[in-house]
MDTraj code that builds the backbone (N, CA, C; nanometers):
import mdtraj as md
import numpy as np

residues = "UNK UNK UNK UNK UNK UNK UNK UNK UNK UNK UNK UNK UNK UNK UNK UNK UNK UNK UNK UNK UNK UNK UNK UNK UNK UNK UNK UNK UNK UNK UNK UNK UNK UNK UNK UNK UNK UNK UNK UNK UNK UNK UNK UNK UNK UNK UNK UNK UNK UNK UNK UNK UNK UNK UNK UNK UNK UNK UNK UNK UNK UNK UNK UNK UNK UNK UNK UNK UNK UNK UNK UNK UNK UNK UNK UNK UNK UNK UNK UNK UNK UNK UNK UNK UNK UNK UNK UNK".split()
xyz = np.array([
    [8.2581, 9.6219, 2.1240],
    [8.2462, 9.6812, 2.2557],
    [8.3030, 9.8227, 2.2483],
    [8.2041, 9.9214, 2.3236],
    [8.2901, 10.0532, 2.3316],
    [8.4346, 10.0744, 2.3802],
    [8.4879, 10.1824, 2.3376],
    [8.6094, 10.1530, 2.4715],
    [8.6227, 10.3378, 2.5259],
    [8.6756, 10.4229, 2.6064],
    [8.7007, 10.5060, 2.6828],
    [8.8411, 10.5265, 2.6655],
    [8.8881, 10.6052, 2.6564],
    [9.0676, 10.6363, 2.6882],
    [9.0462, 10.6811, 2.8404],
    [9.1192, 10.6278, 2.9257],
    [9.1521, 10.6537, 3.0491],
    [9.3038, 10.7079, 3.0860],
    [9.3245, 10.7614, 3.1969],
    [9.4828, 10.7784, 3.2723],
    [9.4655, 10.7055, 3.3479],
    [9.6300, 10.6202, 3.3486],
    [9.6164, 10.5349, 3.5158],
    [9.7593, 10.5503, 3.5257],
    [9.7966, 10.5428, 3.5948],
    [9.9598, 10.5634, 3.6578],
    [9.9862, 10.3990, 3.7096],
    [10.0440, 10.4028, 3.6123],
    [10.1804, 10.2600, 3.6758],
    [10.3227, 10.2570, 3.6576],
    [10.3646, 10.2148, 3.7781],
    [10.5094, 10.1756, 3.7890],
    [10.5865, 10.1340, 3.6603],
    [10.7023, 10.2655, 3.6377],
    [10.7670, 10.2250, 3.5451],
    [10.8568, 10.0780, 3.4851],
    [10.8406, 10.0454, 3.5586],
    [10.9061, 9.8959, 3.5880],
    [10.8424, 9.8318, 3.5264],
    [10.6665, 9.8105, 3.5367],
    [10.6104, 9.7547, 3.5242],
    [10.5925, 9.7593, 3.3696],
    [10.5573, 9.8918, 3.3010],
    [10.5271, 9.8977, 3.1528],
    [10.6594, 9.9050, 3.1016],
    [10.7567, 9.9087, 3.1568],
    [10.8532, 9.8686, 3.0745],
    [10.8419, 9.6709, 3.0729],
    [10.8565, 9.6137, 3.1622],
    [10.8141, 9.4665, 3.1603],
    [10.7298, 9.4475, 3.0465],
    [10.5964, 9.5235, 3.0295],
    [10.4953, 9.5070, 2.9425],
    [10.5755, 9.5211, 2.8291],
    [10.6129, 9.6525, 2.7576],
    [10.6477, 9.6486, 2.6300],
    [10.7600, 9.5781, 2.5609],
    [10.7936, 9.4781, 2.7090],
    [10.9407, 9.3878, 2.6071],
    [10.8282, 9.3029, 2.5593],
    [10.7019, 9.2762, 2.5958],
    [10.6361, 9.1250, 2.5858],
    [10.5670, 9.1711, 2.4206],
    [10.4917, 9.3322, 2.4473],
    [10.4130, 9.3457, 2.3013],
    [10.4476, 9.4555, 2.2587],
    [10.3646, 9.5002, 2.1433],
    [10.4422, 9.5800, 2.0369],
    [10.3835, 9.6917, 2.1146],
    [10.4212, 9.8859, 2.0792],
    [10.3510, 9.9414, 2.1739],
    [10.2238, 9.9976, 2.1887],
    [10.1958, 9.9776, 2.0740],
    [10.0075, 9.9642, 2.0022],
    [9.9270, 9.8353, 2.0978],
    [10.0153, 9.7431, 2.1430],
    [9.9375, 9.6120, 2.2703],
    [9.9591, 9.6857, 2.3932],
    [10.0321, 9.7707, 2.4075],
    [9.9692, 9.7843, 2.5643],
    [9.8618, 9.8313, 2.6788],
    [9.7238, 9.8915, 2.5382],
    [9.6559, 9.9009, 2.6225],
    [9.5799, 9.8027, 2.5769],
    [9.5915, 9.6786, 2.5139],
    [9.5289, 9.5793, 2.5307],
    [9.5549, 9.4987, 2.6104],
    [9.6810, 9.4832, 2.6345],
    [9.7435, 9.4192, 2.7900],
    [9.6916, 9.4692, 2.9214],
    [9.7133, 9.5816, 2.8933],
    [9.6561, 9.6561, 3.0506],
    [9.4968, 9.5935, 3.0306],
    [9.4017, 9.6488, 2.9299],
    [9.2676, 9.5658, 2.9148],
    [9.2073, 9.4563, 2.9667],
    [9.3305, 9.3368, 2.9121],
    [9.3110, 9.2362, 2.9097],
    [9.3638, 9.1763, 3.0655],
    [9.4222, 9.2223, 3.1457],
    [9.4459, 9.2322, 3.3035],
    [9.3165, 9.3148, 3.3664],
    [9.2980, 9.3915, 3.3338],
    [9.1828, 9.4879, 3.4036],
    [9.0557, 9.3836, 3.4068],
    [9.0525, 9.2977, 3.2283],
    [8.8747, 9.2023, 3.2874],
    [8.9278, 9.1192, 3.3476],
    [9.0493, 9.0675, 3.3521],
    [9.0847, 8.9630, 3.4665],
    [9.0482, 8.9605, 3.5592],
    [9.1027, 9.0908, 3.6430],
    [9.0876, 9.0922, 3.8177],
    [8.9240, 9.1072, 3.7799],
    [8.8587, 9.1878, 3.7402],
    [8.7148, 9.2003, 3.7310],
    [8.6483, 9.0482, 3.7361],
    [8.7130, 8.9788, 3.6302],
    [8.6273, 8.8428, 3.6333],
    [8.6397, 8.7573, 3.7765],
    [8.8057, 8.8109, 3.8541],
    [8.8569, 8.6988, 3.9355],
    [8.7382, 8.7908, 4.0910],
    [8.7218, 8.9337, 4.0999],
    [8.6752, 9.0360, 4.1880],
    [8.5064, 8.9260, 4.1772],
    [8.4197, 8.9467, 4.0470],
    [8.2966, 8.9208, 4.0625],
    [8.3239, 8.7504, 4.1317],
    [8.3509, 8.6907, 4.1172],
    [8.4050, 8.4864, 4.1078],
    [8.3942, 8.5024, 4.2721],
    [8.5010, 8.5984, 4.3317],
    [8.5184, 8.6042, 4.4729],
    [8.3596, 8.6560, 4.5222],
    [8.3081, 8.7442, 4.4650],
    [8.1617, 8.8004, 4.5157],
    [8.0576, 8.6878, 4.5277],
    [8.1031, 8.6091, 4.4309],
    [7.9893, 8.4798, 4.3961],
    [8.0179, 8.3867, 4.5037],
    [8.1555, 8.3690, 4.5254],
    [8.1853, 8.2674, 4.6311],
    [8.0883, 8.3010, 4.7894],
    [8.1439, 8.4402, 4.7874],
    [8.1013, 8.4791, 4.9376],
    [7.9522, 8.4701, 4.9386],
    [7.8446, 8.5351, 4.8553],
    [7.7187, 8.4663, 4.8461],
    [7.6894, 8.3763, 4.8906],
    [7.7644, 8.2840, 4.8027],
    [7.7108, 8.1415, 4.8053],
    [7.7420, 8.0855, 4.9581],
    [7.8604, 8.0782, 5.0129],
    [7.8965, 8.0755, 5.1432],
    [7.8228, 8.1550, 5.2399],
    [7.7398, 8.2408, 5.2267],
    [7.6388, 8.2972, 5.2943],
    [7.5135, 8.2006, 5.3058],
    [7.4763, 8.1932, 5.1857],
    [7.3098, 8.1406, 5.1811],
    [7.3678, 7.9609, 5.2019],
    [7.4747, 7.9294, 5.1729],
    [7.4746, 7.7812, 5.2222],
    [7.6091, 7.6963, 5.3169],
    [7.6669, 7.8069, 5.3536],
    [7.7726, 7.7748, 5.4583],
    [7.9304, 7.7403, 5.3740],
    [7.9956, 7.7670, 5.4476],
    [8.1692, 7.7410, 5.3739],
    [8.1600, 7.5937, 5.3406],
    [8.2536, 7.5680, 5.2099],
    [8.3060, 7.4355, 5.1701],
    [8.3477, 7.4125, 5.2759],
    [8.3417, 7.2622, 5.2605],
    [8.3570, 7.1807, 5.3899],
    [8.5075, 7.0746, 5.3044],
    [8.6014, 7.0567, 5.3326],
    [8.7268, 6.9692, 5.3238],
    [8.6976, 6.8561, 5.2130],
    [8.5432, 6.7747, 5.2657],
    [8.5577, 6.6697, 5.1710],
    [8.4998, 6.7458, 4.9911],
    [8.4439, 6.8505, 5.0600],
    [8.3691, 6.9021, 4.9245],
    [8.4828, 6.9766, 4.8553],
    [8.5999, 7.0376, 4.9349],
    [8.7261, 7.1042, 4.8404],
    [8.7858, 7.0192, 4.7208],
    [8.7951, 6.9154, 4.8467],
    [8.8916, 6.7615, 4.7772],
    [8.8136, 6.7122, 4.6247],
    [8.6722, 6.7280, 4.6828],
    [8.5925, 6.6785, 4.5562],
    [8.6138, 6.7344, 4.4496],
    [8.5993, 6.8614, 4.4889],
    [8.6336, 6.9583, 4.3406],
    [8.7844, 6.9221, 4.2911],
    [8.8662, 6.9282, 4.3587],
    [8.9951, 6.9310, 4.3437],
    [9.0058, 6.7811, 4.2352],
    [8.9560, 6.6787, 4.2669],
    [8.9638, 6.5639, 4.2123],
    [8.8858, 6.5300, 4.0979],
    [8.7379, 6.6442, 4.0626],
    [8.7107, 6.6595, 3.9455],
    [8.7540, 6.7372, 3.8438],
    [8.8407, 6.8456, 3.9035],
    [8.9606, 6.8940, 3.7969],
    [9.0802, 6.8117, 3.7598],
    [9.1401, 6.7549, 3.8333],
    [9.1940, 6.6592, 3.7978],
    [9.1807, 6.5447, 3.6763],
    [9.0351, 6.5231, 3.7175],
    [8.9795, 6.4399, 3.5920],
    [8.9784, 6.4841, 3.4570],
    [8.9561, 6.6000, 3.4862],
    [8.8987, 6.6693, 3.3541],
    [9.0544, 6.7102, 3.2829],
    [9.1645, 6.7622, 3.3610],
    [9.2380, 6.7665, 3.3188],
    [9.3213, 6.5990, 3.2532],
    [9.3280, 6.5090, 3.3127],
    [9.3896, 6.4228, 3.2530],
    [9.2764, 6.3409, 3.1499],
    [9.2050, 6.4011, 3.1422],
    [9.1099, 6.3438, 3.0246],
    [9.1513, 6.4732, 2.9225],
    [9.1608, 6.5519, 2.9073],
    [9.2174, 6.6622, 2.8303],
    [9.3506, 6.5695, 2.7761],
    [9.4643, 6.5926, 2.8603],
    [9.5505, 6.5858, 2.8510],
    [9.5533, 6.4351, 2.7555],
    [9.4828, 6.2989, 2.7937],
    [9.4410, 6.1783, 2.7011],
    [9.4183, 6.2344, 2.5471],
    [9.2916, 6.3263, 2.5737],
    [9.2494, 6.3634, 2.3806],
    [9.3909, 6.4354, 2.3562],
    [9.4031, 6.5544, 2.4009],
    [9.5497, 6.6130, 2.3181],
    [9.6816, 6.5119, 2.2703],
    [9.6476, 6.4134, 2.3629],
    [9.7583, 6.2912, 2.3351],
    [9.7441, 6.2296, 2.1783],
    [9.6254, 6.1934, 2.1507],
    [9.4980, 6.0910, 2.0917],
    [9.5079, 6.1950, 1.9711],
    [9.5009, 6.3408, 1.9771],
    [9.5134, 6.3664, 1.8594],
    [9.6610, 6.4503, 1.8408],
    [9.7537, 6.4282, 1.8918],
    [9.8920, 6.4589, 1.8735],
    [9.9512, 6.3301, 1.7881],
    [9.8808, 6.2010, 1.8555],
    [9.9215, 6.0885, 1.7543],
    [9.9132, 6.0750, 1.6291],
    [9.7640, 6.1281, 1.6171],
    [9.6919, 6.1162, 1.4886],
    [9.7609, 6.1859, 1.4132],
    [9.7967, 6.2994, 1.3905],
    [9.8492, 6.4176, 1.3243],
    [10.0018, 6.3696, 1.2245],
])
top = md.Topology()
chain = top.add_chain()
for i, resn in enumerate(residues, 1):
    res = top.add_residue(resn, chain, resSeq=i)
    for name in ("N", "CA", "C"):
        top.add_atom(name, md.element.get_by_symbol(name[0]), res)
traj = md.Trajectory(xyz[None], top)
């Protein structure tokens, strides 16, 4: 992927926080790697509102639903990581 050198101004606080975590050659992969974040979390929210356009807001039992198929998926995760933590 290409990349651009940019200026952005942030709070000293903040890149100091950053560079206790990485070396100082990572911080504009940190900053990067936050920047496609909100981008991924910005488009996710665009998709939501769409969709809530052309077919109306989640409705309570349909939250719950989701909520309870992550659930699943997580403690079925959490089963294999078990299953092969044993094995090992």
């Amino acid at each position: 992927m290409a990349t651009r050198k940019i200026t952005v101004t942030v709070p000293e606080e903040l890149v100091e926080s950053i560079k206790e975590r990485v070396e100082a050659r990572g911080v504009s992969a940190y900053i990067a790697a936050a920047a496609a974040h909100q981008d991924e979390m910005d488009r996710l929210r665009e998709l939501a509102e769409r969709l809530e356009e052309e077919h109306g807001p989640v409705t309570d039992d349909e939250y719950q639903a989701a909520l309870d198929r992550i659930s699943a998926v997580d403690a079925w995760h959490d089963e294999r990581q078990s299953q092969s933590d044993q094995a090992a």
